[in-house]
LOVEX-196599 format. One record per atom (N, C-alpha, C): residue in three letters; x, y, z; chain. Coordinates in pm, whole numbers. Each point is the difference from the previous one (the first is absolute). Example, Ala and Ser with C-alpha at 12.3 -4.5 7.8 and 13.67 -1.06 7.14 Angstrom:
residues 2
> residuo	xx	yy	zz	cadena
> ALA	1319	-569	780	A .
> ALA	-89	119	0	A .
> ALA	90	120	0	A .
> SER	-35	105	-72	A .
> SER	82	119	6	A .
> SER	-77	109	73	A .
END
This chain:
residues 223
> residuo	xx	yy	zz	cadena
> UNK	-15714	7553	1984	A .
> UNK	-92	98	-59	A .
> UNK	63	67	-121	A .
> UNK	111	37	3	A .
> UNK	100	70	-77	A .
> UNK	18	-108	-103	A .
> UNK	23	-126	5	A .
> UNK	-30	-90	-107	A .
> UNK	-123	-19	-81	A .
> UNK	-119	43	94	A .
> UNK	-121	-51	-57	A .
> UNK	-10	119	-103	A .
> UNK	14	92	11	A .
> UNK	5	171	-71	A .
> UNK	77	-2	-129	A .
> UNK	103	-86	42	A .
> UNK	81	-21	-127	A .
> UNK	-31	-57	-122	A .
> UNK	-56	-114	75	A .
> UNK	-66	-97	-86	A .
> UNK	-153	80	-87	A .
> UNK	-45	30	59	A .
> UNK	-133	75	-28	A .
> UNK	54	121	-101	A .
> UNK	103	25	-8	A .
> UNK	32	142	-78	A .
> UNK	57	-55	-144	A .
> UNK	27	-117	18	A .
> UNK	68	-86	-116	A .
> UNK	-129	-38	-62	A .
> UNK	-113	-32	20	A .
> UNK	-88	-42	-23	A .
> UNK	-87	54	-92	A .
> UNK	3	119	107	A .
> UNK	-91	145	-83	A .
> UNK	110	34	-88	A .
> UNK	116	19	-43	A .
> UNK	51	29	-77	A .
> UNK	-21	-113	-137	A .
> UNK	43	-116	38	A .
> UNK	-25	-80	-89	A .
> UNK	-135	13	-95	A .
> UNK	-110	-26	106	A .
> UNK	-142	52	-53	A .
> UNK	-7	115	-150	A .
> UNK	50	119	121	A .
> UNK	32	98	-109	A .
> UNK	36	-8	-134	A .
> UNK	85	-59	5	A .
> UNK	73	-9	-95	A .
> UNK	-41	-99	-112	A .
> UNK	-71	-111	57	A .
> UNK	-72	-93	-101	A .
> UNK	-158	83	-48	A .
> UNK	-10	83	53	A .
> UNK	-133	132	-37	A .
> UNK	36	73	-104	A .
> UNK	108	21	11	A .
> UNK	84	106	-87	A .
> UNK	41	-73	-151	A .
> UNK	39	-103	44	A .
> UNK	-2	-84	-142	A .
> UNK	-115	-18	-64	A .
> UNK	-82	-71	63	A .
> UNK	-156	-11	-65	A .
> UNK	-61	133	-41	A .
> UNK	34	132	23	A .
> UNK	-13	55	-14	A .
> UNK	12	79	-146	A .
> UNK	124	-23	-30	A .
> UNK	95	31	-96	A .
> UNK	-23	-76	-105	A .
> UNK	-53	-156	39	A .
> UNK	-19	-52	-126	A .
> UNK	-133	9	-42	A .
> UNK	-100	95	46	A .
> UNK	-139	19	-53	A .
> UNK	9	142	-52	A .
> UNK	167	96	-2	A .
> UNK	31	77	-12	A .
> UNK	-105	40	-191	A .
> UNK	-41	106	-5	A .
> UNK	-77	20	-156	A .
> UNK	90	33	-60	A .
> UNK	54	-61	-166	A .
> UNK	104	47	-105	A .
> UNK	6	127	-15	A .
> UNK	-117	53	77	A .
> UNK	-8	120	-106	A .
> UNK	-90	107	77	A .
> UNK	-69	132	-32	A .
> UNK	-61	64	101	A .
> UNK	-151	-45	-65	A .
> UNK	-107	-58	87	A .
> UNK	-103	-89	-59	A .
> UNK	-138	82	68	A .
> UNK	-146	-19	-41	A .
> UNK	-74	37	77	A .
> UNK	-108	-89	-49	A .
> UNK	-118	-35	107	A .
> UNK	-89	-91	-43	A .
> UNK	-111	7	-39	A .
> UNK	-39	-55	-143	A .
> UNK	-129	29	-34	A .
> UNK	-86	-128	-16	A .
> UNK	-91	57	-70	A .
> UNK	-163	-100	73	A .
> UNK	-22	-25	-146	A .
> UNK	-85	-109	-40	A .
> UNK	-26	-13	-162	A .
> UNK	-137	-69	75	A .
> UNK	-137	51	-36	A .
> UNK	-142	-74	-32	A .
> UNK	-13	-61	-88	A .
> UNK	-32	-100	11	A .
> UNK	-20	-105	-87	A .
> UNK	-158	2	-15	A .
> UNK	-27	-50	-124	A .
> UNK	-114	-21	-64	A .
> UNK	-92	-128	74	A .
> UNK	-161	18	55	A .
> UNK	-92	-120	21	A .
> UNK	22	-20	159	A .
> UNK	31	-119	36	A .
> UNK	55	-30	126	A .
> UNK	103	-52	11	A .
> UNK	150	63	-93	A .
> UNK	141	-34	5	A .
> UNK	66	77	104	A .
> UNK	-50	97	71	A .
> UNK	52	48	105	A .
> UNK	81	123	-77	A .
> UNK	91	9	68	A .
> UNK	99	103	14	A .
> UNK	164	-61	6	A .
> UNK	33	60	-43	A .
> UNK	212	-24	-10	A .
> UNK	50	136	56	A .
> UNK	84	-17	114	A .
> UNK	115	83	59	A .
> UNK	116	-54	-78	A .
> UNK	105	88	-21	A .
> UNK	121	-38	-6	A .
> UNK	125	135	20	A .
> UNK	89	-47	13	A .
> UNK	82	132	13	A .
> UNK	114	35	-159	A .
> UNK	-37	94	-23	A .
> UNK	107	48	-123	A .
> UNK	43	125	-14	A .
> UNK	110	29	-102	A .
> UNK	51	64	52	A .
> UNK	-34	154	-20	A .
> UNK	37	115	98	A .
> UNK	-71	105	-73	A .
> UNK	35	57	-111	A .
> UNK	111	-1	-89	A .
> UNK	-2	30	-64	A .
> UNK	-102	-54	-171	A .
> UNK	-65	-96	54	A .
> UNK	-98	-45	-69	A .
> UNK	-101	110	-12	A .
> UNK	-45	105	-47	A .
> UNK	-98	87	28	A .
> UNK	-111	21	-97	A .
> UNK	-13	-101	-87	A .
> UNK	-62	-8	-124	A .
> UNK	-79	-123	30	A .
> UNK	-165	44	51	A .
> UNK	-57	-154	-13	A .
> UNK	-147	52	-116	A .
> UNK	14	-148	-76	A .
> UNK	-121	26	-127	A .
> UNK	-77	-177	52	A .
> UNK	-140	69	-15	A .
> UNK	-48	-239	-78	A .
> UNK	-94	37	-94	A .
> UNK	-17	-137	-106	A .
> UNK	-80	-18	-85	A .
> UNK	-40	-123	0	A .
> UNK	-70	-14	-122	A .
> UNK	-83	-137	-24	A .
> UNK	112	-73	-137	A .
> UNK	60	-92	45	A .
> UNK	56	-58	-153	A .
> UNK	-107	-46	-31	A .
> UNK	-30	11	-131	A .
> UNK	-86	-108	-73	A .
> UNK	40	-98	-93	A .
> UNK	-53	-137	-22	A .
> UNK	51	-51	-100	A .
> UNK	-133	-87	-68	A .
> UNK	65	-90	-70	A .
> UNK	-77	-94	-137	A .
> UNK	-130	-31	83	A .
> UNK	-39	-25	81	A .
> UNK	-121	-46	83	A .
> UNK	-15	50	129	A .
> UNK	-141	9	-8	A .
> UNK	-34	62	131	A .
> UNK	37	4	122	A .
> UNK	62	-176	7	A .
> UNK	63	-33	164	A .
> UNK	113	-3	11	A .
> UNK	59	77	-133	A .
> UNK	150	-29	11	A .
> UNK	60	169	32	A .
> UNK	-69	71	51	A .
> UNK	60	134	92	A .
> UNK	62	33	92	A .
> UNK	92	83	57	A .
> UNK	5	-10	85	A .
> UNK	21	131	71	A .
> UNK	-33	54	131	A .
> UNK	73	190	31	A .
> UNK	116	-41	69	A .
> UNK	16	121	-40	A .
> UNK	179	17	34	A .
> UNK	-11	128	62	A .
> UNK	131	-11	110	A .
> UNK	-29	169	113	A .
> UNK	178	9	-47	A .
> UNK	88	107	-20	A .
> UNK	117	-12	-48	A .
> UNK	44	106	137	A .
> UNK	112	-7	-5	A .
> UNK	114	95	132	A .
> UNK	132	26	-117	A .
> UNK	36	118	-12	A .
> UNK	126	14	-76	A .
> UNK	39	168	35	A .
> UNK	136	-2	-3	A .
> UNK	67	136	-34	A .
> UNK	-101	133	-77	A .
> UNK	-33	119	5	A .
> UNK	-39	83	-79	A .
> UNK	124	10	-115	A .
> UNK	92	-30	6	A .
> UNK	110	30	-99	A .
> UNK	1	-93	-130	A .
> UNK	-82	-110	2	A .
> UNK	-30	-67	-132	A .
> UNK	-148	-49	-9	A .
> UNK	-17	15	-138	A .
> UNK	-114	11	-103	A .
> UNK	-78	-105	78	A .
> UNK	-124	86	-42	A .
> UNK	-124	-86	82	A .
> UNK	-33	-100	-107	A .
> UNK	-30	-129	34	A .
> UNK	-30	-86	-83	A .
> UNK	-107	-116	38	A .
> UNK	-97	-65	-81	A .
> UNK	-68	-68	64	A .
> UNK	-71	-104	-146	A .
> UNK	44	-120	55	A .
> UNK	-25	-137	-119	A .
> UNK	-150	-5	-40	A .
> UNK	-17	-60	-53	A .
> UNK	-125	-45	-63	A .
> UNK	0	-76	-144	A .
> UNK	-92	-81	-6	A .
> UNK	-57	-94	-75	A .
> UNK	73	-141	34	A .
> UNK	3	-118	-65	A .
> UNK	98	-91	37	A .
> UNK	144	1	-42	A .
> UNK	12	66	-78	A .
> UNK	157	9	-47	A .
> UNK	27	133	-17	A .
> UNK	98	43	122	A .
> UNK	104	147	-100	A .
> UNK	165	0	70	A .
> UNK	41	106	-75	A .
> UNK	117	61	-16	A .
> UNK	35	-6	181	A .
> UNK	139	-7	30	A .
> UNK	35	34	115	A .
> UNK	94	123	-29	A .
> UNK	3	125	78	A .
> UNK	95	105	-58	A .
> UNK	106	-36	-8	A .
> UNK	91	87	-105	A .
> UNK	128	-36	-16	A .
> UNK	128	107	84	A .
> UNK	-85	71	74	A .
> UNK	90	93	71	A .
> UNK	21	-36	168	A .
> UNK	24	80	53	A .
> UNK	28	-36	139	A .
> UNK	-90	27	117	A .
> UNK	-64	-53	70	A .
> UNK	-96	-38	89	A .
> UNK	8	-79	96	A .
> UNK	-84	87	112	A .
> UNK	-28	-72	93	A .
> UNK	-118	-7	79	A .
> UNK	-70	-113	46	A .
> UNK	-109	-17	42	A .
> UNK	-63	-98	95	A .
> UNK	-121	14	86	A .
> UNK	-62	-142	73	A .
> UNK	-153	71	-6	A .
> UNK	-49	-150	-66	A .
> UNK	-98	-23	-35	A .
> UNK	-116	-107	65	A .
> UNK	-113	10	90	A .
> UNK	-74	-120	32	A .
> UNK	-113	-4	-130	A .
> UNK	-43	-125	-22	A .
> UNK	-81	-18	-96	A .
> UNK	-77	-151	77	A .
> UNK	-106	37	-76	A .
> UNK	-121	-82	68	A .
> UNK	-104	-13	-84	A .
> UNK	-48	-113	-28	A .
> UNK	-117	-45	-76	A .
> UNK	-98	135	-21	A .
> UNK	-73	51	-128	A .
> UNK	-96	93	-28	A .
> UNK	-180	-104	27	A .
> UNK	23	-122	20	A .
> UNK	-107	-34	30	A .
> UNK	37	-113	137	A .
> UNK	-70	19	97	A .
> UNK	32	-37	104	A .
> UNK	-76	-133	16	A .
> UNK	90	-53	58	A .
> UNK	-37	-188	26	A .
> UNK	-56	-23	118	A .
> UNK	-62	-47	56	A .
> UNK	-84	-35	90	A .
> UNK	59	-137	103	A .
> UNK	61	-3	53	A .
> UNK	38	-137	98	A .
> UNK	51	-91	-130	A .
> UNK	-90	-144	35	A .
> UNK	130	-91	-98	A .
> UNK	12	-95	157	A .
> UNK	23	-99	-76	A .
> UNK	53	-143	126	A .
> UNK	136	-14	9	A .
> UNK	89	78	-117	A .
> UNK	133	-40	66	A .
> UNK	52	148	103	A .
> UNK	91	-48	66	A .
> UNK	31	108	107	A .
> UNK	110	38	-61	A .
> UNK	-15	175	63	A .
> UNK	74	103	-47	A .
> UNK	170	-45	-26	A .
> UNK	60	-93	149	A .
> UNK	134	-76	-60	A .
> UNK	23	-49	-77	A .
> UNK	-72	-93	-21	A .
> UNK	-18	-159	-79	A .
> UNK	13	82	-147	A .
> UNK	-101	107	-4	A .
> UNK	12	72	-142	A .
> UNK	151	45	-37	A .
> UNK	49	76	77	A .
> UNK	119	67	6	A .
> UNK	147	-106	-4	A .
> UNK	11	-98	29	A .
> UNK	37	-138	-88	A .
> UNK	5	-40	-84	A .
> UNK	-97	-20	-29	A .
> UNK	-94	-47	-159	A .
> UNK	85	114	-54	A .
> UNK	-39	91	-2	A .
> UNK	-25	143	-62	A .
> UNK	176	-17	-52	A .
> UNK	127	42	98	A .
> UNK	128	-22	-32	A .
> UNK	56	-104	-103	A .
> UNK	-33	-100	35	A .
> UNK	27	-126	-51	A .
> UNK	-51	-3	-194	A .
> UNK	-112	66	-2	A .
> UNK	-26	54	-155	A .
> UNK	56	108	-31	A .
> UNK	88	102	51	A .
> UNK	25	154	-31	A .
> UNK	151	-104	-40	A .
> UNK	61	-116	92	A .
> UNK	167	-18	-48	A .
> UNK	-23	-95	-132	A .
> UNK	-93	-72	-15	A .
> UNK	-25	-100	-105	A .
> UNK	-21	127	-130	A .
> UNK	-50	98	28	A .
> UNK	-23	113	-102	A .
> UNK	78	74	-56	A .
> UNK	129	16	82	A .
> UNK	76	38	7	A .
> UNK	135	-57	-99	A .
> UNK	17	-130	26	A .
> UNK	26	-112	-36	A .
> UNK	-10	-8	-195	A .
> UNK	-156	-16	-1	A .
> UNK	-50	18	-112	A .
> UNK	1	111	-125	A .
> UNK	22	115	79	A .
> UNK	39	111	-54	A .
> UNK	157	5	17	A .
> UNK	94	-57	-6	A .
> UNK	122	-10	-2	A .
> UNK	24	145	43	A .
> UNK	-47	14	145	A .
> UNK	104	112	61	A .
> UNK	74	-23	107	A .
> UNK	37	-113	12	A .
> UNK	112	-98	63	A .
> UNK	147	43	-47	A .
> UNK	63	-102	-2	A .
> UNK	106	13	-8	A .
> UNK	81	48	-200	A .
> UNK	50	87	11	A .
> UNK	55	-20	-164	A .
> UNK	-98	125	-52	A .
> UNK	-77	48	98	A .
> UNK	-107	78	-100	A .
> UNK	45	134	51	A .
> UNK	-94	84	-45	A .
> UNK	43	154	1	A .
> UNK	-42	62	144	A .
> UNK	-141	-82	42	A .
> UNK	-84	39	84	A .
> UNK	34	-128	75	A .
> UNK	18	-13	170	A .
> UNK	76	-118	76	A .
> UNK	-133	74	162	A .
> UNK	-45	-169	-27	A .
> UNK	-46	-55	106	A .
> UNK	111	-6	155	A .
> UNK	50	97	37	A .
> UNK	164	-55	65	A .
> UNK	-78	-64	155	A .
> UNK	-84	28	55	A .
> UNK	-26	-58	138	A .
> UNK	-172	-21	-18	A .
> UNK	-32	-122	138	A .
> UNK	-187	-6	28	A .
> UNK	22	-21	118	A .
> UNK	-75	36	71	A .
> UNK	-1	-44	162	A .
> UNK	-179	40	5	A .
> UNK	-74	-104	97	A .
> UNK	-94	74	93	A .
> UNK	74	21	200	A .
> UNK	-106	116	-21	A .
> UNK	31	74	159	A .
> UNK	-144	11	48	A .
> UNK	23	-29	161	A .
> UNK	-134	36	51	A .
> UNK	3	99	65	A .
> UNK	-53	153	-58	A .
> UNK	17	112	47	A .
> UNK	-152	60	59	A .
> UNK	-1	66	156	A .
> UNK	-103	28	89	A .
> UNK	-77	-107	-27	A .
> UNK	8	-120	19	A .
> UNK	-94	-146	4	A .
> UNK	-69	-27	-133	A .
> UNK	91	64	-99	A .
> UNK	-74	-56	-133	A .
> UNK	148	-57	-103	A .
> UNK	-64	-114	-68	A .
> UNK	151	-36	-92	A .
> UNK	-32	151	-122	A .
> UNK	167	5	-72	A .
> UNK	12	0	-121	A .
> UNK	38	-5	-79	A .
> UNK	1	-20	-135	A .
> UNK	88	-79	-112	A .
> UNK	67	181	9	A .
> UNK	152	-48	-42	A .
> UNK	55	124	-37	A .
> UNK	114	-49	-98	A .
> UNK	5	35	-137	A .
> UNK	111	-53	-103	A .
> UNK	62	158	-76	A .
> UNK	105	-39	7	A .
> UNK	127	112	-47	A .
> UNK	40	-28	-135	A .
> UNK	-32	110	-67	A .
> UNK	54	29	-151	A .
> UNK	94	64	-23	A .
> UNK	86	-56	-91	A .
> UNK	93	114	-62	A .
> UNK	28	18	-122	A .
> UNK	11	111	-58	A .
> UNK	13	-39	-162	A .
> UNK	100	122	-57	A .
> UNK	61	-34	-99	A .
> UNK	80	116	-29	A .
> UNK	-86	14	-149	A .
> UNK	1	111	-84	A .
> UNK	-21	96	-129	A .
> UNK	130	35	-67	A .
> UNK	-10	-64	-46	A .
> UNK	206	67	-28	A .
> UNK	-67	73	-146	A .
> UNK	-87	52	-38	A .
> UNK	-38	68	-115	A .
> UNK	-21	153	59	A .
> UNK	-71	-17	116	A .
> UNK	-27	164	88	A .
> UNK	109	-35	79	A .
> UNK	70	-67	28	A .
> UNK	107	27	64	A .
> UNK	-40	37	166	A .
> UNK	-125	-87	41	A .
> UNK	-58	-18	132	A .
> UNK	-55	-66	25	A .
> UNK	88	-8	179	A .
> UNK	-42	-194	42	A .
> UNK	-136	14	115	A .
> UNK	-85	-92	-7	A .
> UNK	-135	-33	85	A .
> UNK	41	-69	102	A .
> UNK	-22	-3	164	A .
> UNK	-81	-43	66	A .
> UNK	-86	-15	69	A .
> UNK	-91	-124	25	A .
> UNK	-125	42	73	A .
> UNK	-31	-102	108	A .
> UNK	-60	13	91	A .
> UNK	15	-84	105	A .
> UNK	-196	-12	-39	A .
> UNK	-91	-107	-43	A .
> UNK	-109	-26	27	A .
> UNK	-77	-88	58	A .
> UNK	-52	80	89	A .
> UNK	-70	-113	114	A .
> UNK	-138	-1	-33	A .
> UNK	-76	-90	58	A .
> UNK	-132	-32	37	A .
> UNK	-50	-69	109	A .
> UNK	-132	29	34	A .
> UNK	-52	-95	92	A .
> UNK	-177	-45	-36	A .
> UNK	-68	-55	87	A .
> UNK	-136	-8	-12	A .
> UNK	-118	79	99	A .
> UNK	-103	-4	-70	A .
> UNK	-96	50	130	A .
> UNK	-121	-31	-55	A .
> UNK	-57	-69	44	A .
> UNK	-124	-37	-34	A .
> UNK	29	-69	-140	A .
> UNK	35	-57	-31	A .
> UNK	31	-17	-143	A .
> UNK	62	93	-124	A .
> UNK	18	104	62	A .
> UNK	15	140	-104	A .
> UNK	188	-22	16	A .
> UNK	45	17	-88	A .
> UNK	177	1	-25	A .
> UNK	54	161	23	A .
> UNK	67	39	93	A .
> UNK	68	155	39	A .
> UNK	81	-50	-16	A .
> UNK	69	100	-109	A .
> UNK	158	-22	-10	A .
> UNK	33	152	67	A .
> UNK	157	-10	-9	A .
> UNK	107	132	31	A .
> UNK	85	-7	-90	A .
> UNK	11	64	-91	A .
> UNK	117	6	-91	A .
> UNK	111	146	26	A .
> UNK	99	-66	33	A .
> UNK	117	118	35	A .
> UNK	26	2	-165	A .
> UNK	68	109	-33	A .
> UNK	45	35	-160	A .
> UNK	83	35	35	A .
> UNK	148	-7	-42	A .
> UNK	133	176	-29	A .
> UNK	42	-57	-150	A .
> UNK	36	105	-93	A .
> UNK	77	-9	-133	A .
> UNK	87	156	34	A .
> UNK	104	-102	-47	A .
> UNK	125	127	24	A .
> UNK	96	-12	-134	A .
> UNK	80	84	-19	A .
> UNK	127	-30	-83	A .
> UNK	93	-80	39	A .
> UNK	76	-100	-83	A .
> UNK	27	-102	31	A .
> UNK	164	94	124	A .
> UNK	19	95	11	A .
> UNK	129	70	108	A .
> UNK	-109	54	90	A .
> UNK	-122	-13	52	A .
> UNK	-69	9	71	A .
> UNK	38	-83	151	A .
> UNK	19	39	119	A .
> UNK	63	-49	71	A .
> UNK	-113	-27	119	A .
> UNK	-167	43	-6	A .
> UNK	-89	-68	63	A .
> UNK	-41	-96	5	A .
> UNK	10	-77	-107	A .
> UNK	-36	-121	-37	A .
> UNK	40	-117	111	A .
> UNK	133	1	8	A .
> UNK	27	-65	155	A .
> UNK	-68	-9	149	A .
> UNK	-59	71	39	A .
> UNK	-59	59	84	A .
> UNK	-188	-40	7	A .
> UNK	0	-17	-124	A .
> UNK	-167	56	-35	A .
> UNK	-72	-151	36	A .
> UNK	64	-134	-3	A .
> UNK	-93	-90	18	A .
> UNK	-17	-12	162	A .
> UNK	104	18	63	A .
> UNK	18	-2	127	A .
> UNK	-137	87	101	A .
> UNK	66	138	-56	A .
> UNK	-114	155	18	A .
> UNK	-143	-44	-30	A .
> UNK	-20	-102	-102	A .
> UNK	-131	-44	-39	A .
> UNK	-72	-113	99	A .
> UNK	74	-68	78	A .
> UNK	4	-66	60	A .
> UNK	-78	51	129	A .
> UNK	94	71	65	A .
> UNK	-23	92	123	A .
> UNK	-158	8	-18	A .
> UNK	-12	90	-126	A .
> UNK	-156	77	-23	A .
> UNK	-128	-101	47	A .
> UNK	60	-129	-100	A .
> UNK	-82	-134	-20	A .
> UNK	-69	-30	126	A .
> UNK	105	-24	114	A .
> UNK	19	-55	150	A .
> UNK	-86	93	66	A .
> UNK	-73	145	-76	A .
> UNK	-50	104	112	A .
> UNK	-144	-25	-64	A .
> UNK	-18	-61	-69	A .
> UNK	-159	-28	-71	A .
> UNK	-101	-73	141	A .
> UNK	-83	113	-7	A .
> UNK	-137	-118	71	A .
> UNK	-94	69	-55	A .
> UNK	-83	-155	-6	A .
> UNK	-163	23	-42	A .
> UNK	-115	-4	64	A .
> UNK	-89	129	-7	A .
> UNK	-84	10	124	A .
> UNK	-116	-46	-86	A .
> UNK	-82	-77	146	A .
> UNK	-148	-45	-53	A .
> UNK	-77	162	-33	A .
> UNK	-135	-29	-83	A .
> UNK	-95	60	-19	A .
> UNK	-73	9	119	A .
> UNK	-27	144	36	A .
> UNK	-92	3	98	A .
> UNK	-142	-1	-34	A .
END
């Protein structure tokens, strides 16, 4: 009996202890709280977790050269830097230091479509690295394609590709971790942002931290 007790206490300890790990590694970078984003038509809704010190949320309508080429954008950033928000097809990216996450989503909404939401999200990668490619922000360039992976996160894939670029004129380096997925045919991306000074010591940290956030995304149907 005194053996069987033993054994059983090793057990539950063990248990424990593999709880405690799993635990630790869903541990949040940071102190986080979760918010809700409505989506436009019947795109549902996006949860995700970020962090609180994000306390600045704005959206708008980008517009550009043609009607179907719009898109809204819902932004999450620091109150401590300048509110900012793109429009038309081409502008300026700031030259100061920032940080931000952004979902953006078609301004005119697509209706189904025969290819499926994966199959898109494939497709979809496979033209963002050929683009990439093309725009020489590969290797040798200022702006570096450095990683692509898809992940299938809460039962959906998504393309997620890592930028980095240095400014050696402002004397501040970019990275951004941008993902996407599909839904109904409509393209949701997540774009993580940080620009720091190049003795900026977050930068290490930030694709990882972006990561975490990524992994807490789900998308709720339209009721």
């Amino acid at each position: 009996m005194l053996k069987f007790l033993s054994i059983l206490f090793l057990y539950c300890l063990a248990s424990c202890t593999s709880r405690s790990a799993k635990e630790l590694a869903l541990t949040a970078p940071e102190q986080v709280h979760v918010v809700t984003v409505k989506l436009v038509d019947s795109l549902g809704s996006i949860t995700i977790s970020l962090p609180t010190r994000y306390d600045t949320t704005y959206s708008w309508t980008r517009y550009s050269d043609c009607i179907d080429c719009g898109d809204l954008r819902y932004r999450f950033q620091p109150k401590a830097f300048p509110v900012t928000k793109e429009n038309g097809w081409f502008w300026k990216e700031p030259t100061d230091v920032f940080e931000r996450f952004t979902i953006i989503h078609p301004a005119s909404f697509v209706s189904g479509g025969r290819e499926t939401d994966s199959s898109y999200v494939f497709k979809d990668h496979s033209l963002k690295k050929i683009a990439a490619r093309e725009k020489g922000l590969l290797k040798g360039a200022s702006a570096m394609l450095v990683s692509d992976t898809i992940e299938k996160i809460n039962n959906r894939y998504y393309s997620i590709l890592i930028y980095d670029s240095n400014d050696s004129v402002n004397a501040v380096n970019t990275r951004k971790l941008m993902a996407s997925t599909n839904v109904k045919g409509n393209n949701i991306q997540f774009n993580f942002e940080l620009q720091v000074e190049k003795t900026d010591t977050a930068l290490r940290k930030f694709i990882e931290n972006s990561k975490y956030y990524l992994r807490s995304v789900k998308l709720n149907k339209s009721k």
